[in-house]
C-alpha positions in Angstrom: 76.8 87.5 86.2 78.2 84.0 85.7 81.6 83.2 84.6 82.6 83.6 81.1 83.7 80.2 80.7 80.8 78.7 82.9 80.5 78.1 86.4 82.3 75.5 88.5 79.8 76.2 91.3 76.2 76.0 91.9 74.8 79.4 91.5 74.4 82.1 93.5 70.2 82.5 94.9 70.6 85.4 96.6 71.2 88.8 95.3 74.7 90.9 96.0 72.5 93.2 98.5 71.2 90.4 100.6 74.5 89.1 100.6 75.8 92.1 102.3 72.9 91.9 105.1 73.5 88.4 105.4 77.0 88.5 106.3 76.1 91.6 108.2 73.9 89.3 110.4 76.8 86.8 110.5 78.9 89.5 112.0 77.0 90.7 114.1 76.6 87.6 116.0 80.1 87.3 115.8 80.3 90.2 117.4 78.7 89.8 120.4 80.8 87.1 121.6 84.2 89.0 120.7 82.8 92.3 121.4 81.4 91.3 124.7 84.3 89.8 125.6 86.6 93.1 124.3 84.2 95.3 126.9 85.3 93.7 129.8 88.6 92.1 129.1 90.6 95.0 130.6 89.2 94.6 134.0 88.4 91.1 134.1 92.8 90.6 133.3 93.7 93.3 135.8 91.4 90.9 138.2 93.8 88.4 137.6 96.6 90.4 138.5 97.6 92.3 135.2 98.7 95.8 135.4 98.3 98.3 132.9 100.9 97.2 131.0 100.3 93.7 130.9 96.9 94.6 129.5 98.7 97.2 127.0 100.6 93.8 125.9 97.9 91.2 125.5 95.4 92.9 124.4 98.2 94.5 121.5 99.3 91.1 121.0 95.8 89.9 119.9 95.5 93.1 118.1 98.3 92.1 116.1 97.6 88.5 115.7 93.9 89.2 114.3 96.2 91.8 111.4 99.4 90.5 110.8 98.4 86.6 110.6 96.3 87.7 107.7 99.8 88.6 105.9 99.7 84.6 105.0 95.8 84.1 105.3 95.2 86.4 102.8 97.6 85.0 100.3 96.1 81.5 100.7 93.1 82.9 99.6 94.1 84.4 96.8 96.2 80.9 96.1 93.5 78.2 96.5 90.5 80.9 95.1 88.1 79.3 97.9 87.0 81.9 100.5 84.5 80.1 102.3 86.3 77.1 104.1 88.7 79.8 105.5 86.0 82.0 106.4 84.3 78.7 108.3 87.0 78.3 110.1 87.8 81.6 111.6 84.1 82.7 112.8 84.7 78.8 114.7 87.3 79.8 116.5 85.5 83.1 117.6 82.6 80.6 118.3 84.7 78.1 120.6 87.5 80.2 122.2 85.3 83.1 123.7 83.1 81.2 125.8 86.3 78.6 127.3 87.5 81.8 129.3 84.7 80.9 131.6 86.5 77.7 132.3 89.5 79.4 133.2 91.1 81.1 136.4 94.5 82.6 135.5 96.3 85.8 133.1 98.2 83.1 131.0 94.9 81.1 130.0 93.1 84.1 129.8 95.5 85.5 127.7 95.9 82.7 125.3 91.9 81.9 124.3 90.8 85.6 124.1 93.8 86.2 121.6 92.9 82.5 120.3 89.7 84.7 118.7 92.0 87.5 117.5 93.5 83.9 115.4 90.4 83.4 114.2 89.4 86.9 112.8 92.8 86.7 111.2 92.1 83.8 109.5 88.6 84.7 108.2 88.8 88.2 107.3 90.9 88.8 104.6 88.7 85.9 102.7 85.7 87.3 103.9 86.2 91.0 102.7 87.0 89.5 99.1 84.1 87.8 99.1 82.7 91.4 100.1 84.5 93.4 97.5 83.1 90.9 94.6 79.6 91.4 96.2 80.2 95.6 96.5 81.3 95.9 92.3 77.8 97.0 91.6 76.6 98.6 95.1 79.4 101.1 96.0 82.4 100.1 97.9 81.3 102.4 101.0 78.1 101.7 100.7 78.3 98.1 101.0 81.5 97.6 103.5 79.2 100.6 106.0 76.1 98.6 105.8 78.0 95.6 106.8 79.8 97.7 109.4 76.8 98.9 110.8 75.4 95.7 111.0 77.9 94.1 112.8 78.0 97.0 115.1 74.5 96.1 116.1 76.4 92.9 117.5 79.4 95.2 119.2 76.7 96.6 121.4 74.4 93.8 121.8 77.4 91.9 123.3 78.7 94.7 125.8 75.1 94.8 127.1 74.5 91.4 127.9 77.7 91.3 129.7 76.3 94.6 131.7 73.1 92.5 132.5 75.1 89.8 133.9 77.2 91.4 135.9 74.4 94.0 136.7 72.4 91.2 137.9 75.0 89.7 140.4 76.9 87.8 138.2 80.7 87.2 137.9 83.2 87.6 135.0 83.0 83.5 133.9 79.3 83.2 133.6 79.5 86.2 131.3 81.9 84.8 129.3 79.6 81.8 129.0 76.7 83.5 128.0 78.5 84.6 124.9 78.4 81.1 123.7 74.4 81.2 122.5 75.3 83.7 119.8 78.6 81.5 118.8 76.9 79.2 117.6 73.8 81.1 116.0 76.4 83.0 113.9 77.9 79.3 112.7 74.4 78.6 111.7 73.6 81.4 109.7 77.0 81.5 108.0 76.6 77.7 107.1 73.2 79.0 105.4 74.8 82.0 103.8 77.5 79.3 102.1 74.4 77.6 100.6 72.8 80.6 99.5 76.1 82.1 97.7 78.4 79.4 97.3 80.2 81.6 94.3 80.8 85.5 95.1 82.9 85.9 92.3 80.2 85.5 89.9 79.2 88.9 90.5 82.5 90.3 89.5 82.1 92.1 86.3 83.2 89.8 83.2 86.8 91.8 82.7 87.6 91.2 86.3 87.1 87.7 86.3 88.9 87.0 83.6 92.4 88.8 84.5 91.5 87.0 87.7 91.8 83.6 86.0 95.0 85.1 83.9 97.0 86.4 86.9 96.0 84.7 89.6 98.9 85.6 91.6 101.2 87.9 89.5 102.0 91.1 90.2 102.4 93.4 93.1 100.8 95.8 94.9 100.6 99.3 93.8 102.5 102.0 95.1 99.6 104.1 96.5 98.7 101.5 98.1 102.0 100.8 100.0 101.1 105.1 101.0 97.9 104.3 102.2 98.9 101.5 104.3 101.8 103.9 105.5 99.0 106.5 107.0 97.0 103.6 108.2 100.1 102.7 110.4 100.6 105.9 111.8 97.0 106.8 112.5 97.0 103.0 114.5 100.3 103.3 116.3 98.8 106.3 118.0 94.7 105.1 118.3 94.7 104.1 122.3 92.9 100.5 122.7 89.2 99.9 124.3 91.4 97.8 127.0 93.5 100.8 128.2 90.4 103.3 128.3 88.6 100.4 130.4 91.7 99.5 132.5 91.4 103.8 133.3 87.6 103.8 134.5 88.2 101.1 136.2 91.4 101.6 138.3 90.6 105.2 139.4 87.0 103.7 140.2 85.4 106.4 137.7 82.3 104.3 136.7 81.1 100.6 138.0 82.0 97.4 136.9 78.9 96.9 135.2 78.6 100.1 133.5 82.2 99.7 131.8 80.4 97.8 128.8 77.4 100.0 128.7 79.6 102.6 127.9 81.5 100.7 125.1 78.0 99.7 123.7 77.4 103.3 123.2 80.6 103.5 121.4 79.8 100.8 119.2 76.4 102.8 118.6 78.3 105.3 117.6 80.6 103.3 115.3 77.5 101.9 113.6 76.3 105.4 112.4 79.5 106.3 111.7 80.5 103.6 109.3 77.2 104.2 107.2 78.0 107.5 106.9 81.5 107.6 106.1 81.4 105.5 103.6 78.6 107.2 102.0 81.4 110.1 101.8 83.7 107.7 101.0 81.7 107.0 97.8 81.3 111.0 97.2 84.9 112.4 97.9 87.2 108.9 98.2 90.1 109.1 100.7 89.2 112.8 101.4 86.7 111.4 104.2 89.4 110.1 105.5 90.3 113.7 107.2 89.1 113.5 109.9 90.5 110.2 111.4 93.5 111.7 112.7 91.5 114.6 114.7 88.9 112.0 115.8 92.2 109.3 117.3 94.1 112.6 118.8 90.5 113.6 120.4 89.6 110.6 122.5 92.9 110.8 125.7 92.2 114.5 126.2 88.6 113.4 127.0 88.9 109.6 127.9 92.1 110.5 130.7 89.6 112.8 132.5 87.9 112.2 135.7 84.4 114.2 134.6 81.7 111.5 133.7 80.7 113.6 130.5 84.3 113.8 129.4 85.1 110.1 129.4 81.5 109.3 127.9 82.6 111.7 125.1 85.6 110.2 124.7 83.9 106.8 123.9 81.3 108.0 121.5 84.6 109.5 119.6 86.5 106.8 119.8 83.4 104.6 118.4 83.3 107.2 115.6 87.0 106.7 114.8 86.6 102.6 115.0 83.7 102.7 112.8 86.0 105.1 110.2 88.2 102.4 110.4 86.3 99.4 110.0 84.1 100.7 107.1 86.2 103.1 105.0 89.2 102.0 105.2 88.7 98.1 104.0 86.2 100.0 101.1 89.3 102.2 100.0 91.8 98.7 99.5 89.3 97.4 97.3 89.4 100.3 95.0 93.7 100.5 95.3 94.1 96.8 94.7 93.1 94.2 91.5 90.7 91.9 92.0 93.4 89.1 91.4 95.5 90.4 94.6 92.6 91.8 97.0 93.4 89.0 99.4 96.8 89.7 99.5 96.2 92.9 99.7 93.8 93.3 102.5 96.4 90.6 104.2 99.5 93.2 103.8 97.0 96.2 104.4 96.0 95.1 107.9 99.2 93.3 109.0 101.3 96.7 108.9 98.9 98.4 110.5 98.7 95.5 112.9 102.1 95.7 113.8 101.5 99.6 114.6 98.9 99.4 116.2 100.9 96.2 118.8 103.6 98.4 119.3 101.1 101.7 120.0 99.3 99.3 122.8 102.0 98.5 124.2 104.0 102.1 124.1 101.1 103.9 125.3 100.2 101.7 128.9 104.4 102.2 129.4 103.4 106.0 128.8 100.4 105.2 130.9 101.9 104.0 133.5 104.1 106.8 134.2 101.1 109.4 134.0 98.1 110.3 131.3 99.7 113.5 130.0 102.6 111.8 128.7 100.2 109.1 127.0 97.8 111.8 125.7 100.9 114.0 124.6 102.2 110.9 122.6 99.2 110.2 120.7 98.2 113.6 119.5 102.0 113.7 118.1 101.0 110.4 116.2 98.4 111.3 114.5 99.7 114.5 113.5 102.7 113.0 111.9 99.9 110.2 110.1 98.2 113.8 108.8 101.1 114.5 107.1 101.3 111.2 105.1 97.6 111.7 104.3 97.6 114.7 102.8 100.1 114.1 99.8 98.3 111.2 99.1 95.1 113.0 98.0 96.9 114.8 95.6 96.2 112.4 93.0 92.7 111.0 92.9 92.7 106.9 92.6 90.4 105.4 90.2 89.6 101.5 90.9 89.8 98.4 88.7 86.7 99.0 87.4 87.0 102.4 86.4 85.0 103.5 89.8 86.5 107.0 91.8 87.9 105.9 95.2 
């Protein structure tokens, strides 16, 4: 659908669909290198000498820098209306900082480049998801943010498993962390041919859209079930346990091998993938409803993650997968729907820095909790998510419709 008072762009050659696998392939390259890196950067920082809560800090801090930076990334989308140089940007700094950790030999380096990615995801995503949303009006919100999920969990265990090969093969921590530069820079190529193919996403906004686009670019604020939705999302996050933590666990009390650590996580992200294909399938069907079950699935994974029986913790990461993929699929699909088109940069900025800032001071509360024994980290999470339950369940009360007349 072009604009309705012509296009400033070249026009779009691909379809809305292949847009979706397109960037789903873009991700999923993406994904190897931070994903890769995310397996192993527990142990790899307690190697240099971090304890548990050091990790519980760094890793939360670049937790929080990928969410709350998008606070301000997300309204300078919305401001200058072009997605794409922002979106460039961000996937180079995953590109670039990932593989410089093999270069390095101490925490503060460390430290700085791996949550020099976390920068870049902030600064990309919120532009990217819009770009997402306009190509999703026509497919289903959930279907199209799963099948992009999915996708770019294909990456998230792709990545985990080369690292296991390296390390599996007799190598060390830095030439893993190099290897992760081949699918940097295959995911720069296909996102540079994806901007050629769809230079203009907004052209498949529906008509209406576009124009109270143009008339309120940035008027207006966000509405108030959206402010309740990112409340729950805050409380779910400030008691979901990081991959780091769970790894810094196996590996400490010598539960599993150094090289099995991201064979495990790939499973998760295998289990992530499925999940966020099906979710938002019931995300299309019942809207925040589906969202049930995140608080059981977050309260879950300690009780089985903090044990010492092989088939407890490898339960433990197939939930904890299963919640991530919840997360990463539903949960963007449902601010589209509570949030105009004009403001979905903003609000995907304000959605994910709250429940950044949650999820930083979690990481960090829980390896303090850690530290002074499992039971008192396991007891604080369940109590988490049951208080984020409770702010769920009032908002389901009323059913929310959005901008385009679509059930969420």
């Amino acid at each position: 659908m072009a604009h309705p008072a012509g296009p400033t762009t070249a026009p779009n050659r691909i379809s809305p669909l292949r847009f979706v696998i397109g960037f789903g392939v873009v991700s999923a390259l993406a994904d190897m290198v931070y994903e890769g890196a995310r397996s192993v950067i527990g142990p790899y920082l307690g190697s240099l000498g971090a304890s548990a809560l050091v990790v519980g800090l760094v890793t939360g801090a670049g937790e929080a820098a990928a969410l709350v930076l998008r606070l301000f990334t997300g309204r300078l989308s919305d401001r200058t209306g072009k997605p794409w140089p922002q979106t460039l940007i961000g996937y180079a700094l995953t590109a670039v900082c990932v593989p410089l950790v093999a270069l390095t030999g101490n925490l503060a380096a460390a430290g700085l480049l791996y949550n020099g990615e976390r920068v870049g995801k902030a600064v990309r995503t919120p532009a990217r998801d819009t770009m997402l949303a306009h190509a999703s009006a026509d497919l289903g919100r959930g279907y199209a943010f799963g099948l992009h999920e999915a996708m770019d969990q294909v990456g998230a265990m792709a990545g985990p498993l080369l690292i296991a090969a390296a390390l599996g093969l007799g190598g060390d921590y830095r030439l893993a962390f190099g290897l992760l530069a081949v699918p940097g820079a295959l995911a720069l190529l296909a996102l540079t041919r994806l901007w050629s193919r769809a230079p203009d996403p907004l052209a498949w906004e529906p008509a209406a859209q576009v124009s109270e686009k143009k008339r309120l670019r940035l008027g207006g604020g966000l509405p108030r079930q959206f402010w309740h939705y990112a409340a729950f999302s805050a409380a779910t996050m400030f008691g979901f346990a990081t991959w780091a933590l769970l790894a810094f666990h196996l590996a400490s009390r010598r539960l599993l091998s150094p090289s099995l650590v991201p064979v495990l996580y790939a499973l998760a992200m295998a289990a992530a993938s499925v999940a966020a294909v099906a979710f938002g399938r019931i995300y299309d069907r019942v809207g925040l409803r589906g969202l049930l079950v995140l608080p059981g699935l977050a309260a879950v994974v300690p009780l089985l993650s903090f044990a010492t029986s092989t088939g407890l913790f490898v339960a433990g990461a197939v939930v904890w997968g299963v919640g991530m993929g919840v997360h990463d699929s539903t949960m963007r699909a449902a601010v589209a729907d509570l949030v105009p088109a004009h403001r979905r940069g903003a609000g995907y900025g304000t959605f994910t820095a709250v429940y950044g800032l949650a999820w930083l001071a979690g990481a960090v509360l829980i390896g303090w909790l850690y530290e002074h024994g499992t039971t008192a980290a396991t007891l604080f999470i369940v109590a988490a998510q049951a208080v984020a339950l409770a702010i769920l369940i009032p908002l389901l009360r009323n059913p929310v419709t959005d901008v385009s007349g679509q059930y969420g």
